[in-house]
C-alpha positions in Angstrom: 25.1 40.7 10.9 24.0 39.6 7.5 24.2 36.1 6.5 26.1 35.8 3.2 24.1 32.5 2.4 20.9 34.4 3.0 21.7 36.5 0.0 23.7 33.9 -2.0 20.5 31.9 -2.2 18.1 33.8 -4.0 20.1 34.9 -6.2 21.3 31.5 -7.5 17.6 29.8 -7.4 16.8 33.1 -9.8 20.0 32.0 -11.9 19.1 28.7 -11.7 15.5 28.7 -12.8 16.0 30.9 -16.0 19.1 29.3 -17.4 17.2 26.2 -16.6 13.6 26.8 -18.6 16.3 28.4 -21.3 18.3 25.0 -21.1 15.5 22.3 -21.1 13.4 23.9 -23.7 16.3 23.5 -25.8 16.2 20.2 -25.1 12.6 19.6 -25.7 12.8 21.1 -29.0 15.6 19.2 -30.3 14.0 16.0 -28.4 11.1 16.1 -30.7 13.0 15.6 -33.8 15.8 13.6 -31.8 15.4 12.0 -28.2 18.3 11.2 -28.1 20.4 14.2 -28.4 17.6 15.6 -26.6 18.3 13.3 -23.8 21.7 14.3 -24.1 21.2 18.2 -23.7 18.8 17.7 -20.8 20.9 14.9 -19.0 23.6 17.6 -19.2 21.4 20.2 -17.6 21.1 17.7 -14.7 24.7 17.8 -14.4 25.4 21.6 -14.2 22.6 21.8 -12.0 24.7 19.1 -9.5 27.7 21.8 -9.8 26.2 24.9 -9.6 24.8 24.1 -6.5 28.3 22.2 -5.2 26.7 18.5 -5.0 29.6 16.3 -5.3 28.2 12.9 -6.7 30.8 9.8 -5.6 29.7 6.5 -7.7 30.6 2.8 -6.1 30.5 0.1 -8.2 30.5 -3.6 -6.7 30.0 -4.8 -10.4 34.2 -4.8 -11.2 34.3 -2.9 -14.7 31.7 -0.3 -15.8 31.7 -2.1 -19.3 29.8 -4.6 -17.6 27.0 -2.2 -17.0 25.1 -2.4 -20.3 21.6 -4.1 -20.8 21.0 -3.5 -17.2 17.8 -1.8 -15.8 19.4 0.3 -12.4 16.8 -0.4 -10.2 16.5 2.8 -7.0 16.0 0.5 -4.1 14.9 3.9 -1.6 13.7 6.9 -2.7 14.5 10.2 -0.7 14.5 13.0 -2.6 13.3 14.2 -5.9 17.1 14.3 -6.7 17.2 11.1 -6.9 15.7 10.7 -10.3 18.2 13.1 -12.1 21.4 12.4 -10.0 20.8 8.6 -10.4 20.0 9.3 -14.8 23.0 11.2 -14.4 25.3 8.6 -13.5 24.1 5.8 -15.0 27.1 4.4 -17.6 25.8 4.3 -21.8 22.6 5.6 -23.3 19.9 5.2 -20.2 16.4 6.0 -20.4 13.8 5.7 -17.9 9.9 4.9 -18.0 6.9 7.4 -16.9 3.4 7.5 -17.3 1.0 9.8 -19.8 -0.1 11.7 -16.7 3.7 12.6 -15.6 4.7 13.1 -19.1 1.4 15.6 -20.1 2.9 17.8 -17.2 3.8 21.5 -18.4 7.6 21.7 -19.3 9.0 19.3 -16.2 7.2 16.3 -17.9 7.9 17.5 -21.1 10.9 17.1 -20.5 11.4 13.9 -18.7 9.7 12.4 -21.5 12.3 13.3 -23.7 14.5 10.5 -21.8 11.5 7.8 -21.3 9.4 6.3 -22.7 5.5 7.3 -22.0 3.3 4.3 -21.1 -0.6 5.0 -21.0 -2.2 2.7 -18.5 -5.5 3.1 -19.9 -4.3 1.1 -23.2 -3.2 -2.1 -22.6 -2.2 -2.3 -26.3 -0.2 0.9 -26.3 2.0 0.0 -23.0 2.5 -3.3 -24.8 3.7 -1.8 -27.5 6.4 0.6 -25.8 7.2 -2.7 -23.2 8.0 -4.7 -26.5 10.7 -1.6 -27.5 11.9 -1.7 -24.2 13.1 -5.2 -24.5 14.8 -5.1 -27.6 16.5 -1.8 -26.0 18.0 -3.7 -23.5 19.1 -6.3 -25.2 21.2 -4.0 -27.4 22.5 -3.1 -24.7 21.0 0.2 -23.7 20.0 1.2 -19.6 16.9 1.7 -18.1 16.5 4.1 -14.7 13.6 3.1 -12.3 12.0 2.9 -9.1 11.0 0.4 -6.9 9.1 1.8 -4.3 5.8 2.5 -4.7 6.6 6.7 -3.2 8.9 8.6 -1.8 9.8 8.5 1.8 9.0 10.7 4.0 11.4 9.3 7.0 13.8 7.0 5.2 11.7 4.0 6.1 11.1 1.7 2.6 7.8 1.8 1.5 6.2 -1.2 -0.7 7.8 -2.7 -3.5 6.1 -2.9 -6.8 7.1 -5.9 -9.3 7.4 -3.7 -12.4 10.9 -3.7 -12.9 11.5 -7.0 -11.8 8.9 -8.3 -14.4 10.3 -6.0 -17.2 14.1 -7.7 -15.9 12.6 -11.0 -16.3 10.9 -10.6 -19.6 13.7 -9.2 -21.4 16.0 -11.5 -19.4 17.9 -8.6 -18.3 20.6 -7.7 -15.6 19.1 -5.9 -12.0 21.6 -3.4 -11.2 20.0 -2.6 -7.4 21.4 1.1 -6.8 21.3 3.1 -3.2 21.8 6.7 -3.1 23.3 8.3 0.3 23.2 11.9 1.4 20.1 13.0 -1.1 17.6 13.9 1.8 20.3 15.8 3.6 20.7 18.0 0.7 17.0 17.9 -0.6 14.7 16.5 2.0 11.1 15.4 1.8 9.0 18.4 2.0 12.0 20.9 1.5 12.8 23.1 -1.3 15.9 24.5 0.0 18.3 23.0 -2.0 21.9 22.7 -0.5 25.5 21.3 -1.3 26.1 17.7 -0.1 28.4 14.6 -1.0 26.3 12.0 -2.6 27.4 8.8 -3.3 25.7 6.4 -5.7 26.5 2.8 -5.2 25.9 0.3 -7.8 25.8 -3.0 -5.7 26.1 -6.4 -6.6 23.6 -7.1 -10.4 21.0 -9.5 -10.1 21.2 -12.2 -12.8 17.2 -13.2 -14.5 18.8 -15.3 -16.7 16.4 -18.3 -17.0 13.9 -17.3 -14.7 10.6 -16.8 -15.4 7.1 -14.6 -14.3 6.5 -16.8 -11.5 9.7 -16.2 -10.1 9.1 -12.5 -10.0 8.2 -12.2 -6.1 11.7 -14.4 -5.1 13.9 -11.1 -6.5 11.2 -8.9 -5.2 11.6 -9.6 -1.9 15.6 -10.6 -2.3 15.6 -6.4 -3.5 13.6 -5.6 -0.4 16.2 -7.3 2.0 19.0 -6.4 0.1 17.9 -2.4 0.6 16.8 -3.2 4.5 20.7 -4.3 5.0 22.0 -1.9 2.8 20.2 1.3 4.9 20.2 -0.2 8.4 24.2 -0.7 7.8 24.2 3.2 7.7 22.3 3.9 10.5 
């Protein structure tokens, strides 16, 4: 008997990856002149991508209104997936934009295109990332979104690997809101190691923001490890 998904696949990944390299490089083009309508056409790639493949994205906010989500950076406390990245960009409430390196960003077309919605730091030059650091602040304090990551990789079990202090330092120095975020289902509908994409709820929830308001670089490993609890309570609760 032939297995309807077995054909329904294919096809769709075929679908999928030309209107997609059609899509993005629309983006990229438009991105170089203006990033942020170039954000805009490749964020909304990220959302057709969710529906074509029938992944139903639930957000929870503990934060009351979603006005009050502005000037935040939403910090991934567990990374599961690669979906989370664009599910988690998708979501996020105002203009977001996220942060990657020269060596993500130099990648052919997929970095391209990420870079279009980040900003591009080059470790090698101090003076450079200082530079883009200084624009990141004044972003967030008018009120734009940042998306990050935590966790130094991706899990391959679920476990949390090590925290770094990046985001927490960049929260501190621009005296910014920590919205800690969890995403649920991701790995069930694109697993570590797995390329099979398949339709899932996924629910996003923006817990409870961290205030830095008044603290300062030395306090940077208190709301480091106050994340890493917060995420061991928030995942073992599912379990």
């Amino acid at each position: 008997m032939i297995n309807k998904e077995n054909i329904i696949f294919p096809v769709r990944s075929v679908f999928h990856y030309i209107v997609m390299f059609t899509w993005l490089s629309v983006g990229i083009l438009i991105g170089i002149f203006n990033r942020k309508n170039g954000g805009k056409i490749i964020i909304s790639w990220y959302k057709f991508f969710l529906k074509l493949y029938n992944i139903r994205v639930y957000v929870e906010n503990d934060n009351g209104s979603i006005e009050n989500l502005n000037g935040c950076i939403f910090t991934l406390l567990s990374q599961k997936s690669l979906l989370d990245g664009p599910i988690g960009i998708s979501v996020i409430p105002g203009y977001c934009k996220g942060i990657v390196n020269l060596e993500y960003a130099m990648i052919p077309f997929f970095g391209w295109a990420t870079s279009i919605i980040s900003w591009v730091i080059i470790r090698q030059w101090p003076s450079q990332a200082r530079k883009v650091l200084s624009k990141v602040n004044t972003f967030l304090q008018n009120g734009g979104n940042l998306w990050m990551s935590i966790e130094g990789k991706r899990s391959k079990d679920g476990s949390l690997s090590s925290y770094k202090k990046g985001p927490v330092v960049m929260a501190i120095d621009a005296q910014a809101k920590i919205v800690p975020v969890i995403i649920y289902g991701t790995d069930s509908c694109l697993g570590y190691g797995k390329w099979r994409i398949r339709s899932a709820k996924i629910v996003v929830r923006f817990l409870k923001m961290v205030q830095t308001t008044g603290l300062e670089y030395n306090d940077r490993d208190m709301i480091v490890n106050q994340l890493y609890d917060l995420a061991r309570k928030e995942l073992s609760s599912m379990n």
